[in-house]
C-alpha positions in Angstrom: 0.0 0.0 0.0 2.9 2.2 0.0 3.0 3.1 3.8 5.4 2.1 6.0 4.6 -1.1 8.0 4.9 -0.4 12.0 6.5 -2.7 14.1 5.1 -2.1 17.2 3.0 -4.6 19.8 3.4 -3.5 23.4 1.4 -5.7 25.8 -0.9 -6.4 22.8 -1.8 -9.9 21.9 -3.1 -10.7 18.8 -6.3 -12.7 17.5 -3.9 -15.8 16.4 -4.1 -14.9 12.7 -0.4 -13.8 12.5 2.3 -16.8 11.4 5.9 -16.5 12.3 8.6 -18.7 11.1 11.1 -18.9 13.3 14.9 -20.5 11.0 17.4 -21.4 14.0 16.3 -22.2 17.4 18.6 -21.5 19.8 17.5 -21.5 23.5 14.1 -20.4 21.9 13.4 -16.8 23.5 12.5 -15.5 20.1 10.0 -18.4 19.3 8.4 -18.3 23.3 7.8 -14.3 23.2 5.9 -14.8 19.7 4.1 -17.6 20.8 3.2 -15.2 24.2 1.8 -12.4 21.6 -0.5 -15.2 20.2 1.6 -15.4 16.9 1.2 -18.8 15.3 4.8 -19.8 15.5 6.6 -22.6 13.1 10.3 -23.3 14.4 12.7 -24.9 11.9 16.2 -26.3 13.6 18.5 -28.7 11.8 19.8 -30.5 15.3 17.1 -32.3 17.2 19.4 -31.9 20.3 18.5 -28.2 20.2 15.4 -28.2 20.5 15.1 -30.8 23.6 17.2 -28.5 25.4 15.0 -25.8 24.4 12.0 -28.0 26.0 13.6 -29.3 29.1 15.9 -26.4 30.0 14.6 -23.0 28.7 11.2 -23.3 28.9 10.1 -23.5 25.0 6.7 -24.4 24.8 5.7 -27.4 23.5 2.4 -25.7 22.1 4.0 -23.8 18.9 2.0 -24.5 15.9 5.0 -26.6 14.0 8.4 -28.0 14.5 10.6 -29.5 11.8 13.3 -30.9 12.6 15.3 -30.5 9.3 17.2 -28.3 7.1 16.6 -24.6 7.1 17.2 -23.8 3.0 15.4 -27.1 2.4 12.4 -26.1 4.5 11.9 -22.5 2.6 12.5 -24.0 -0.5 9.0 -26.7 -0.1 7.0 -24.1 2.0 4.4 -22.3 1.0 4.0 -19.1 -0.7 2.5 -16.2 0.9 2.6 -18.2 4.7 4.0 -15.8 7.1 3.9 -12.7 8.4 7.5 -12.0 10.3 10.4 -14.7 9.3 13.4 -14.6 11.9 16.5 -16.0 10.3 19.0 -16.9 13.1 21.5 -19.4 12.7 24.6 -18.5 14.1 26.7 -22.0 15.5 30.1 -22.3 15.8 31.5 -18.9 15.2 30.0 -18.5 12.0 26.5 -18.8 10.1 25.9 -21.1 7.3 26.7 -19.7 4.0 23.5 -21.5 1.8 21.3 -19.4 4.0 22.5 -16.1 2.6 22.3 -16.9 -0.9 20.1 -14.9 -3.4 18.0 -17.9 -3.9 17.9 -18.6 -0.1 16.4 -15.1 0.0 14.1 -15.4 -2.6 12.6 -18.0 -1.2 12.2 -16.0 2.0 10.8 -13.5 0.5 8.3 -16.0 -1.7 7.0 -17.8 1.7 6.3 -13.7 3.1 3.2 -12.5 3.3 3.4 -9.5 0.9 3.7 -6.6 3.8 5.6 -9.8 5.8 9.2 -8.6 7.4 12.1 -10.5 7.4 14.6 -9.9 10.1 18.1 -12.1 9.7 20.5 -11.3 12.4 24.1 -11.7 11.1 27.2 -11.5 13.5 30.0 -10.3 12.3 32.3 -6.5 12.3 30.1 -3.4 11.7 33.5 -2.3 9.8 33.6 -5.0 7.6 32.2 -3.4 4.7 33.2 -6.1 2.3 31.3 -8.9 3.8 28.1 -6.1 5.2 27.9 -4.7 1.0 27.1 -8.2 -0.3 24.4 -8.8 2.3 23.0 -5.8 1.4 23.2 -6.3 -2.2 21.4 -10.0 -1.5 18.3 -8.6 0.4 18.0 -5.8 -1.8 17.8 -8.5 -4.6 14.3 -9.2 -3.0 13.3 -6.7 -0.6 13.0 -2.6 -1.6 13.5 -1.8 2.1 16.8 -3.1 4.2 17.4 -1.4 7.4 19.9 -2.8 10.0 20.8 -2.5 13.4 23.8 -3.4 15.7 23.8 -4.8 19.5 26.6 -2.9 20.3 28.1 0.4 18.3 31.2 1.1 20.9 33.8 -0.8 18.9 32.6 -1.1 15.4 36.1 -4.0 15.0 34.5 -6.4 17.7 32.3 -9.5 16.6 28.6 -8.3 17.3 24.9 -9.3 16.5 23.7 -6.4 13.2 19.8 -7.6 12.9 18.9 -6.7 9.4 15.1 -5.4 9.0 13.8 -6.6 5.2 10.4 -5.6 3.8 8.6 -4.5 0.8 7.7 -1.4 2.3 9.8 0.4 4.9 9.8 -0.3 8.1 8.8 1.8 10.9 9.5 0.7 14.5 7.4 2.4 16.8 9.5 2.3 20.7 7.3 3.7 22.8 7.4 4.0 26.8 4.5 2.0 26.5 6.0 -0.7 24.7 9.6 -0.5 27.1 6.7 -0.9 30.3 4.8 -3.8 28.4 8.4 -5.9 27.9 9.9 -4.7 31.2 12.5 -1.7 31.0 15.2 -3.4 33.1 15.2 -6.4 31.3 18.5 -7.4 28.6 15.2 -7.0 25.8 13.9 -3.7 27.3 17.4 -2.0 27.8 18.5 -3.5 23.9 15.2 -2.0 22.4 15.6 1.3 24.1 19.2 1.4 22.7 18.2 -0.3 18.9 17.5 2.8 17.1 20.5 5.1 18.2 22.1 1.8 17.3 21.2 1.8 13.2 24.0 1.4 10.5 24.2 4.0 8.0 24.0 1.6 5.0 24.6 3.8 2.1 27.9 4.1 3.3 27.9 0.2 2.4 25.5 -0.5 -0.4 26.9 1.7 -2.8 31.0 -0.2 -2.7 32.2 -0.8 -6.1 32.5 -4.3 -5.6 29.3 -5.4 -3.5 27.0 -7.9 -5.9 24.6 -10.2 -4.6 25.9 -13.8 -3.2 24.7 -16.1 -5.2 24.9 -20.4 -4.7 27.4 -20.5 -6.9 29.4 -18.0 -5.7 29.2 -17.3 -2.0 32.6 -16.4 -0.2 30.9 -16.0 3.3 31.9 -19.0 5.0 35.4 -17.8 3.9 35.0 -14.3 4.7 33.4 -15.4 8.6 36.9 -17.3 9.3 38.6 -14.2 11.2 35.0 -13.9 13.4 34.7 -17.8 13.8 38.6 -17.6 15.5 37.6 -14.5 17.4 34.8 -16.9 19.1 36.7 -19.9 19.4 39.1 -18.0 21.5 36.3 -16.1 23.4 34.5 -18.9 23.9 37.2 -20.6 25.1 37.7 -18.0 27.7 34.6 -18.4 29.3 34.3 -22.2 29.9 37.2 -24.4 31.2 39.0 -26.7 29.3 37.5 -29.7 31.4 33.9 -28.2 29.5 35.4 -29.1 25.7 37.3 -32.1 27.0 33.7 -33.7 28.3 31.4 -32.0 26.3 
């Protein structure tokens, strides 16, 4: 319609007509506060160990509306057209994300199974400064969606390793942050203090979009999983850091 969708709920729940794919589990907070808002939620996770310790461990509810227990690009690629309205793409493992996920085609596909006024939002973590690797993403969403905003957890050291969320619609996107909606989610929580933060915390993207270089990554040529190897060492170290050596050893 030419307006700008706005992304805004509060303490709002909806009439259970909304669907949400959720690509990439995790500990499932994303998929549990969607399925609180009355969203229909689908969860797609390639490791069925994932999602028991989801279950038993982080309380993931074992109402959602679907769970496949497969591959993420083979899932997108057989769903429906037209199914949902938000897609949250986050697949992060290991230090790096998997490359077949970021793919022109992977992305058409997302934006196929959309809803037409349906937003992606892909979280990607990597170096706000890397303007290599943050043009060609660009250049892939853009292949599919008009409108590609993105945002950044952090914006204090633009060389370290941090979450950038990128927002992808047909229409821009117009998040609404309201003290309502900071009192609804709970302002001293982590997800209260990163929303209050998330639009001071926006990449400029035209500095970006526009490199000489930046084309769209494509199946047949996709660099990424080349291109994440500095980010995936930075974590392995980190990582390492933070749990004992008896923790690898055993686990």
């Amino acid at each position: 319609n030419g307006r700008p969708r706005k992304l805004s709920r509060g303490d709002l729940v909806g009439d259970g007509s909304e669907r949400a794919l959720q690509i990439g589990l995790g500990v499932g907070v994303s998929a549990r506060s969607l399925h609180r808002q009355n969203v229909r939620v689908d969860v797609v996770e390639i490791d069925p160990a994932v999602h028991e310790a989801a279950v038993r461990f982080f309380g993931l509810p074992k109402s959602l509306n679907a769970v496949h227990l497969m591959d993420g690009r083979r899932f997108i690629n057989e769903a429906p057209a037209g199914t949902y309205d938000y897609i949250v793409h986050d697949v992060f493992t290991g230090g790096s994300v998997p490359a077949a996920l970021f793919s022109q085609s992977a992305v058409g596909q997302l934006r196929r199974i959309l809803r037409p006024d349906g937003v992606l939002a892909m979280n990607y973590v990597g170096v706000p400064n890397d303007r290599r690797t943050l043009s060609h993403i660009v250049s892939t969403l853009r292949t599919a969606f008009p409108s590609v905003r993105c945002f950044a957890e952090v914006i204090e050291d633009l060389d370290a390793a941090v979450n950038m969320m990128f927002f992808a619609s047909a229409e821009p996107a117009d998040f609404e942050i309201t003290p309502d909606v900071l009192q609804a989610i709970g302002v001293d929580t982590i997800r209260g203090v990163m929303l209050s933060k998330m639009l001071d915390h926006e990449l400029d993207l035209a500095t970006v979009a526009d490199a000489p270089d930046a084309r769209p990554i494509t199946d047949d040529w996709n660099p990424l999983s080349a291109w994440q190897v500095p980010t995936a060492a930075k974590h392995w170290h980190t990582m390492r850091k933070l749990f004992p050596s008896k923790y690898w050893l055993n686990f």
